[in-house]
N, C-alpha and C positions, 0 to 999 in steps of 0.2 A: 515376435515382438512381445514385449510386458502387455500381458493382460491387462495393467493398468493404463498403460498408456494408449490399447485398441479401446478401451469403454469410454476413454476420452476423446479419440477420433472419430466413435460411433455418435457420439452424444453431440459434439460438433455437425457432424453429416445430417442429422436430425434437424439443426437448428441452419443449417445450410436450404436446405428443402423448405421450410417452413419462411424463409425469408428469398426462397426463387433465385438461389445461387446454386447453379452447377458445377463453379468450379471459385479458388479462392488464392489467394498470397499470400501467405502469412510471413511478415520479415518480423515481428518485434522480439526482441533475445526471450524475454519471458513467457511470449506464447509460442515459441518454435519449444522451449525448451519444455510445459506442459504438455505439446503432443509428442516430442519424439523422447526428452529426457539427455538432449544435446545442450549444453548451457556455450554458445558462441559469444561474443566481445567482437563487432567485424569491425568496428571504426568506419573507415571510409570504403570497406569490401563490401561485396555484394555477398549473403546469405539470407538465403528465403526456404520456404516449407511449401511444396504446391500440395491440394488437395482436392479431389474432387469427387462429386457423388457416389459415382460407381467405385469410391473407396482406395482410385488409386493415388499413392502416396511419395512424393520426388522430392528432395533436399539436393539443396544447392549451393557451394558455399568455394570458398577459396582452398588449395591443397596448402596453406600455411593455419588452417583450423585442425587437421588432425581427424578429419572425418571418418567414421568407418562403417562399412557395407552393413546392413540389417539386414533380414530376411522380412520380405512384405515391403518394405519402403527401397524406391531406386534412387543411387547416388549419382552426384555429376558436379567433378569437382574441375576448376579452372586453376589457371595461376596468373603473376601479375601481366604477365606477357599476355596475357588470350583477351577478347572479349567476354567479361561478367557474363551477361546477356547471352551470350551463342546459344547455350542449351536449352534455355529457359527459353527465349524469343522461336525454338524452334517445336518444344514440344507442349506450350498449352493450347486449348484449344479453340478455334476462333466465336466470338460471341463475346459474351459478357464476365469480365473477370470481376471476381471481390478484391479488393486492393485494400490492405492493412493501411490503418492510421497511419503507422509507424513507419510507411516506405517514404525514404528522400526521394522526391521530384527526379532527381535526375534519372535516375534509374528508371520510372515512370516515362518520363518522357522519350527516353534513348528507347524503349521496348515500342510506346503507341508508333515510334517513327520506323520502325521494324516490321511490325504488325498495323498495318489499317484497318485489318477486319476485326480487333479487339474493342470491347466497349468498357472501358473501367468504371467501375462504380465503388463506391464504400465500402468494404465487404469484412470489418473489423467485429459486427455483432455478433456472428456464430459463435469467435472464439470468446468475445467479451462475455457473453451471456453462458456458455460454460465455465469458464473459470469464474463467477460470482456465485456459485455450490459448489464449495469444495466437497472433494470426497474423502474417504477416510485417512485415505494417505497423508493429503495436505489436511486435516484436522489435528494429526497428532502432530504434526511438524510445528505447525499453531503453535497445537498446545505448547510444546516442548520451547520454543522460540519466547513465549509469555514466563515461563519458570525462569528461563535465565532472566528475563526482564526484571522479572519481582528481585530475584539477587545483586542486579546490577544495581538497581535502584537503593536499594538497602546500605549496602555499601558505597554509593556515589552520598547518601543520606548522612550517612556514622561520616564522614569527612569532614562534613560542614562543621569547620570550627573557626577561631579566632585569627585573620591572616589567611584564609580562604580568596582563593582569585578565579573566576569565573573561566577562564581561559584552561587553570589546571586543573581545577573539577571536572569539566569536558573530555579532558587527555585520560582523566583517572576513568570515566567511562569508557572510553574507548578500550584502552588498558584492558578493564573486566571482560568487555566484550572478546577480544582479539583473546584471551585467555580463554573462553567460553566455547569458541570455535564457529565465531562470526565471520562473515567472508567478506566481500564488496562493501561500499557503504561506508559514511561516514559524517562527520557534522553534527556531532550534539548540541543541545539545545540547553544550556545553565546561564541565568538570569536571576540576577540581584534586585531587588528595591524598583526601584522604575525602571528598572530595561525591561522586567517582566510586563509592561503593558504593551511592552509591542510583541506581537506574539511569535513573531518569528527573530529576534531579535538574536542576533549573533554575537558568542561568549567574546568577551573581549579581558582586557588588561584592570577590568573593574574589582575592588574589595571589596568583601562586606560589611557592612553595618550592623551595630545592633538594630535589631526591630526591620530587619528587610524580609520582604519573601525571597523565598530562592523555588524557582520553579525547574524541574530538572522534567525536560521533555525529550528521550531519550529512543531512538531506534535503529534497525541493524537488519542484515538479513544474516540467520543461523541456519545453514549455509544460504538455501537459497529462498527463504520463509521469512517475513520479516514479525518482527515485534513493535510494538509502539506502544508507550503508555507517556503517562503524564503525571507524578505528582508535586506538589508544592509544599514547602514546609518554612517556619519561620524561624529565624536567628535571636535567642534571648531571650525575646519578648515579641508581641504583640497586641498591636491599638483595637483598641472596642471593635472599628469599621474594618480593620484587617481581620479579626473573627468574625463580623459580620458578613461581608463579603467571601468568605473562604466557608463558612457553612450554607452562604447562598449556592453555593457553587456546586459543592455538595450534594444539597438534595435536590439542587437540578440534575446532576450524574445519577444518582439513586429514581428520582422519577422517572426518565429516559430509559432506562433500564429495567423498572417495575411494567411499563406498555410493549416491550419487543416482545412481540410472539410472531407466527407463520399467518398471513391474509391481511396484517397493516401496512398500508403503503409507509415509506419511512419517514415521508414527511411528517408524521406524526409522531414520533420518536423526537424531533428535532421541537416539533410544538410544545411536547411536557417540558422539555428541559429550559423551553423559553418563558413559555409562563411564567415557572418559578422567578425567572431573573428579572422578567418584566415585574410582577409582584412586587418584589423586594426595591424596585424602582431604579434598577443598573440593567434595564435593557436598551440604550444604548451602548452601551461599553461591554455588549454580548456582540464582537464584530463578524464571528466568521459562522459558516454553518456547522454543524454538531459534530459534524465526521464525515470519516471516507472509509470505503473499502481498503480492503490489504489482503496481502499474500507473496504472489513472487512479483509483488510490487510495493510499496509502501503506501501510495496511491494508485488507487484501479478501481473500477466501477464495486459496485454501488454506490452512487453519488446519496449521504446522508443528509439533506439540507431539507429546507423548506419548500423547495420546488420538487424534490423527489418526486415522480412520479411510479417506480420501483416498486414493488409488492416484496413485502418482508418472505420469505421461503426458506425451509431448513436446511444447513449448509454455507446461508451466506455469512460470512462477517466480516465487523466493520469498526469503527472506533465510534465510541461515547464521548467528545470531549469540548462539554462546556467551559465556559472561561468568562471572567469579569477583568477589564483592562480599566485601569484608572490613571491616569496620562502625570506623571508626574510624582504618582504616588507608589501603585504599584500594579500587580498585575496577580490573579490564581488562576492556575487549569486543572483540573481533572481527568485524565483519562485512561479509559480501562478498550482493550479489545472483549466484543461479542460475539460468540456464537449464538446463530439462531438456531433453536434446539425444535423438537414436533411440539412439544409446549410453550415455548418461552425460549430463555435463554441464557447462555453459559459463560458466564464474565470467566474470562481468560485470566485475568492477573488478579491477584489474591494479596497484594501489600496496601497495607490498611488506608482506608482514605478518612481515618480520624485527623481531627488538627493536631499538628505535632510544632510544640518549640523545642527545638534543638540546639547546642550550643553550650 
């Protein structure tokens, strides 16, 4: 097996013990595919990863996956004719199993009605809590996933002109990505004038205006590493409170980012960059918390908000991305991905977060 892939079932087994699991499920596509390097799609099939203390390692999945034998891990493939179940229901072991987030119910229940002497419990944290330090491997992929970000953005940027429609700026990101040698994934995120204060607000059949923000929130996974960033820029011109609000935003990104070191919980990460907006007096129209984790997910733990209770550690990273919504007028966000470095930390995208009018 990839030596990369054993220092992550080791590092798992650690955090297995530590949390009084001796054996575990893991179905979610992106943590089967961190410990074995198998990237599955099952839909409605059953695929799961058993693993347990003494290090032994069983995948199980449908013979329309294309599975193939490893040395160290045992395979047990069914088809649609068979029982999911059979193999599984026959060879974990009776007691207490860790059961992923990620398993549908049925499956669950079809096994406890198998098995009386299994006791399921949660068992999602071993893998959660190693995939939020990444290791070198997934750092460079980061990184690499952030460079195309900074290009796409660039180019999604230089478009915005006269006759611009939010629906084909979105297509045009895509375009770059899928050029880039992005995989899965999809939904950008391009916002005019006031669509931009709803922050998830979806590109529609809208043109621009002089003097609108265009806020281009754009990600992807390259291939299987996602990117996220966030910038906004303005069409023409912009009003005094459009510069005011877009350098609040600003130096709430840049404060957030001056306190990430290793030993701060994150919620204080999420408290510099609130001050600022509270100060400036647009903390309510500061609606969502600062950020999330990412990686082979675009959302995944470290939860970045004000309740974080999470300890900052090198390895993890996350998204910075403050934002002022003004309901009618307009909307900015900011966002950059961080590495948490042994010092500090390592803003992943590098496209400038000065105010730009463009147009």
């Amino acid at each position: 097996m990839n030596a990369c892939y054993e220092a992550r079932i080791q590092r798992v087994i650690q955090n297995m013990e530590r949390e009084g699991l001796s054996q575990i499920l893991v179905t979610s596509t992106a943590s089967v595919y961190y410990l074995t390097g198998v990237w599955v799609e099952p839909m409605e099939r059953l695929f799961a990863f058993y693993l347990d203390t003494d290090g032994r390692q069983i995948l199980f999945g449908n013979d329309l996956f294309g599975l193939q034998p490893v040395p160290g891990r045992e395979l047990y493939v069914h088809n649609d004719s068979d029982d999911p179940l059979r193999d599984l229901a026959r060879l974990v072991k009776p007691g207490t199993l860790g059961i992923d987030k990620a398993w549908p119910s049925r499956f669950l229940i079809s096994l406890l009605q198998k098995r009386s002497d299994l006791t399921p419990v949660l068992g999602s944290a071993p893998v959660d809590e190693a995939r939020m330090r990444k290791d070198a491997e997934e750092i460079e992929a980061l990184r690499h996933a952030s460079r195309v970000n900074d290009s796409v953005v660039a180019a999604a940027i230089h478009a915005v002109r006269e006759g611009a429609v939010e629906s084909q700026l979105a297509a045009l990101v895509e375009e770059k990505f899928r050029e880039a040698g992005a995989g899965r994934g999809h939904g950008q995120l391009v916002c005019f004038g006031p669509n931009g204060a709803d922050p998830h607000h979806e590109p529609n059949s809208s043109g621009i205006r002089d003097g609108d923000s265009v806020v281009f929130d754009i990600f992807i996974p390259i291939p299987y590493y996602w990117c996220d960033m966030t910038r906004t820029v303005f069409f023409r011109s912009a009003t005094d409170e459009a510069k005011r609000v877009y350098e609040t935003v600003r130096e709430a990104n840049l404060a957030a980012e001056a306190v990430i070191r290793p030993g701060v919980p994150l919620c204080e990460f999420d408290r510099a960059a609130r001050e600022v907006i509270e100060k400036a007096g647009y903390g309510p129209y500061f609606t969502h918390r600062l950020g999330h984790g990412i990686g082979l997910e675009c959302h995944e733990p470290p939860d970045n908000s004000a309740s974080s209770t999470v300890i900052a550690e090198p390895g993890m990273v996350f998204s910075v991305e403050p934002g002022i919504y003004l309901p009618g007028k307009l909307g900015v966000r900011i966002e950059d991905l961080v590495l948490v470095t042994e010092t500090g930390c390592e803003v992943l995208n590098a496209y400038t977060k000065e105010l730009q009018i463009v147009g």
